[in-house]
C-alpha angles and dihedrals in degrees: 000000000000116000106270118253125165125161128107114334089349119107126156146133092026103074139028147186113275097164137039093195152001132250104224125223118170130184146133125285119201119225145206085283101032097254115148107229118176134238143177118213117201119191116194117251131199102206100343088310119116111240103249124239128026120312130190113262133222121217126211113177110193141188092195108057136312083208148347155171103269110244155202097273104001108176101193111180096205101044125041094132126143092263088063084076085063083062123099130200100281108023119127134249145212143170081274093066096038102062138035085213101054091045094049091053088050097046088051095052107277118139107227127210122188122194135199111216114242099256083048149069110350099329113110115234135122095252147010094225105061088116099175094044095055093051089055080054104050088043083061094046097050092045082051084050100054084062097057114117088228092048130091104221082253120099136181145183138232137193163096134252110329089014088052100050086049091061091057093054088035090060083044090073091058101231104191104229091043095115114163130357140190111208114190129214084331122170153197100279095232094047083066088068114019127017136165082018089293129124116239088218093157102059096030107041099034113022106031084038097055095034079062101043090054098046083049091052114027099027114022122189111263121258112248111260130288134060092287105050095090090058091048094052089048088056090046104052078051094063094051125099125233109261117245128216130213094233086055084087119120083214123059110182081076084070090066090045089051092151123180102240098081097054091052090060098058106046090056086052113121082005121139133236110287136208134288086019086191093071084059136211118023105238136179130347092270104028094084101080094121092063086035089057093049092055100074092223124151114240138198116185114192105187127163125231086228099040103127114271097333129092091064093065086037098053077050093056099039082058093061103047124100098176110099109291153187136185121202111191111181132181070253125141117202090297097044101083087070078080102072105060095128090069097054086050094053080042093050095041091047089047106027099026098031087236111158102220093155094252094137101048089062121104100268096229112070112176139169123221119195147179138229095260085056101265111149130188128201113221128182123222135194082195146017124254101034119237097229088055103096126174117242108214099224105182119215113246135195100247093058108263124080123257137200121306102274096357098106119090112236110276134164123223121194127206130187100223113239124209097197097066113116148171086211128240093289094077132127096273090044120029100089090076088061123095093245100048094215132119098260106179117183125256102311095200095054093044096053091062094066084051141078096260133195135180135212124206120271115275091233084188104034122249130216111230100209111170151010108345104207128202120203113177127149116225148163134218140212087208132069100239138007143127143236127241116195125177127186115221131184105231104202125214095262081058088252115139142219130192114239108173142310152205146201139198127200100227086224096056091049089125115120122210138145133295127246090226135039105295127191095196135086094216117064126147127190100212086221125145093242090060100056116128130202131242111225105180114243097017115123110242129192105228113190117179135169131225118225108264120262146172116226147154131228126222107240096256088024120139128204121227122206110207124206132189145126109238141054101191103193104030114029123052102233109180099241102229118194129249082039110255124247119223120211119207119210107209124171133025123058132329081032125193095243137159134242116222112184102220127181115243105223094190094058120079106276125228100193118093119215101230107200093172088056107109127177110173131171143108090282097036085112116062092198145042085250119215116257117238110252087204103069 
């Protein structure tokens, strides 16, 4: 027996291989309503022979395919891993060949079940966003599965994005044998779609739209097995709905009022009745912590500091649960968190198999910090945010640069709002349909010209950013709507920049109220209708908004730029007005408009612990194109 090592990304001596394949069967289970909803069981093999006696299952539920014929251009948004180059034109694959995690758990003697949700694939149902409804679903399978004569009574679940944030609703309807998940770079359901009052437009009308469209024409899903699979699905594709799409309204400036109730709405719609009823109706993804609390189920959240609009709302989540619980938070985009899938196979032995790997001796909050030239550094954390992490008050200032708190006369700056501006369709919402699969922001020094800009002093010693960055100016507008988009960048001392994080408010939804959850900002909004707010052209409005957290370090002799504009051409739907509309910007005097930097204090006792021994590696373990040192 190998020596025993178990820690972040590290896992050896407690578990081996014990299969090399999987032997596929695939059918229809009924459930509470009657509705067929497919599923593929695959049961690990040594050698072409099924391992004997029951075994724990992992569960993936997926709206893009339990299971196809590879193709030309197949733009899976769970797979893209090295072993997919084995793959030619016409092989088939399962949740086995998609993903590095689901392979390792077979191979190591996990049963795996992939679902396609009813709406998809070849489940019947009327849609794939009945949220509420196919978690209902999944609850009944995996308590179907628990009876199964090849099954342990433990079950798990696996997956990424929208297969993530369905493991977290799934646990809200209590079935009895979920006992642990993993859910990775999950969301709010609405922030997937709309944050900070904005339209994603560009990730969710161009490129999900078109990934689905193109799994849907050029890779279906399979039929179940039997002759008459392929009929049935047939029957079933003729039952669905077509999908609509936000930007299908005759009316745009709707787009700009996107508000969360009716969302809601919808995906309760056909649900039944959950838990608990007293605590009410169920709400969004990560509303439910109270029922989730109260199912006892284990869960594992893996989450990147750069993953579209989430890991804001997931550190806030993280904050509210009371089952047992982990948070990964990599130097990870949307992709990253496949690389870790070390960590969910020491979560799921020590759950499903009883193996004590020390998981849960380690400290729960596991988090990477990196640099511009790609360094990262592994901490360990009893709490988020961390207590040495205090926020340093800049105020803007008329010339460009921030003074002291207090210090700036008062002074107005106009901008013409341009609609071109843009951080590109690399960016973080967007990037993972390129054939890199980087953040890969224009030129920052350009783009900034056709910004508000505003410059710190150098950090002749280096800081480290760790948390949630937050924005307060007062300003007033020409329009009658409009938003505001601010980055942060690290200017080096060669003048060369590197995006760090950034943030955007609907001026519509400027109202500020409090979180659901525990919330370190100042600046929350609901993005509930009760909380619209008018534009009136030419009134001053306070507009707070807060950047989504990081943890980042700053070159010694290093500046931060605060970006401002009012667009996000490729990525945020900003309702064009004409004539074009001119921001001013009040700077100096009190209230100021002033920005909030987390820095960590280095004189305070840090609790954070440095982890050396911590490893991460893959083809999407860096977030960036990094910048390269000029000094090597």
């Amino acid at each position: 027996m190998n020596a025993r090592k178990s820690g972040p990304g590290v896992y050896e001596g407690y578990s081996s291989e014990v299969a090399n394949g999987y032997e596929r069967q695939s059918m229809y289970v009924a459930v509470d309503d009657g509705c067929r909803v497919a599923i593929d069981i695959l049961r690990p093999c040594l050698d072409g022979e099924v391992l004997d006696g029951p075994l724990p299952t992992i569960v993936q539920a997926t709206g893009y395919r339990r299971a196809y014929f590879f193709g030309e251009t197949d733009l899976a948004l769970s797979g893209d891993q090295p072993a997919w180059k084995k793959l030619k034109v016409g092989d088939l694959v399962t949740g086995y060949e998609k993903s590095l995690l689901a392979k390792r758990l077979v191979d190591h003697g996990y049963n795996l079940v992939c679902i396609d949700l009813r709406g998809t694939g070849a489940s019947f149902g009327k849609g794939s966003n009945l949220m509420w409804r196919n978690s209902a679903d999944i609850a009944f399978i995996i308590d179907w599965i628990a009876a199964q004569d090849w099954s342990t009574d433990r079950i798990g679940m696996i997956g990424i994005s929208w297969e993530g944030t369905i493991q977290l609703t799934t646990a809200a309807y209590h079935p009895r044998h979920l006992t642990a998940i993993a859910p990775m770079a999950t969301s709010q359901g609405f922030s997937a779609v709309c944050d900070g009052g904005l339209y994603l437009n560009g990730f969710y009308s161009v490129d999900w739209a078109g990934m689905v469209a193109n799994q849907q024409g050029q890779a279906p899903a399979l039929p179940v097995d039997g002759n008459e699979g392929p009929r049935l699905m047939e029957e079933a594709v003729l039952q669905r709905r077509p999908r609509s799409l936000p930007t299908d309204t005759p009316d745009p400036i709707s787009l700009m009022k996107m508000v969360r109730e009716p969302m809601l709405q919808a995906v309760r719609q056909d649900a039944p009745a959950p838990p608990l009823p007293e605590l009410g109706p169920l709400g969004d993804s990560l509303d439910e912590t109270a029922r989730l609390n109260a199912s006892g189920t284990a869960i594992l959240l893996v989450s990147g500091w750069w993953d579209i609009s989430f890991n804001g709302h997931i550190l806030d989540f993280y904050r509210a649960l009371t089952v047992p619980k982990r948070l990964l938070m990599g130097p990870w985009n949307h992709l990253g968190p496949q690389v870790s899938y070390i960590e969910q196979h020491r979560w799921f032995d020590y759950w499903l198999k009883g193996i004590d790997n020390g998981i849960l001796s380690e400290a729960p909050f596991c988090f990477a910090e990196v640099d511009t030239f790609g360094l990262e550094r592994w901490f360990s954390a009893e709490t988020y945010p961390l207590p040495e992490s205090r926020k340093q008050r800049l105020d803007l200032y008329s010339e460009g640069n921030f003074s002291e708190p207090g210090a700036a006369m008062k002074a107005e700056l106009t901008y013409a709002v341009d609609y071109g501006v843009t951080l590109g369709d690399h960016s973080r919402s967007r990037f993972f349909f390129r054939s890199d699969k980087r953040i890969s922001p224009p030129d920052l020094n350009r783009r900034s010209l056709r910004c508000l800009a505003f410059l710190t002093e150098p950090f002749r010693d280096g800081a480290r950013l760790n948390g949630r960055p937050e924005l307060f100016v007062y300003l007033k507008t020409t329009g009658r709507s409009g938003a505001l988009i601010a980055t942060l960048e690290e200017i080096l001392t060669d003048g060369r920049a590197h995006y760090i994080t950034e943030g955007w408010l609907n001026f519509f939804h400027r109202q500020i109220s409090d979180s659901p959850r525990p919330h370190d900002g100042r600046a929350f909004h609901s993005q509930s209708a009760r909380d619209l707010k008018d534009v009136t052209p030419g009134e001053v409005m306070e507009v707070a908004l807060e950047f989504y957290p990081v943890a980042w370090r700053l070159q010694p002799g290093s500046r931060v730029r605060l970006t401002l504009a009012g667009a996000d051409a490729d990525n945020l739907f900003v309702l064009p007005e004409t004539p074009t509309p001119t921001l001013t910007l009040l700077t100096g005097g009190e209230p100021a408009s002033c920005l909030y930097l987390p820095l960590i204090d280095e004189c305070l006792p840090q609790s954070a612990a440095y982890d050396p021994g911590a490893r991460f590696e893959g083809r999407h373990a860096a977030a960036f194109h990094y910048l390269e040192r000029n000094d090597v």
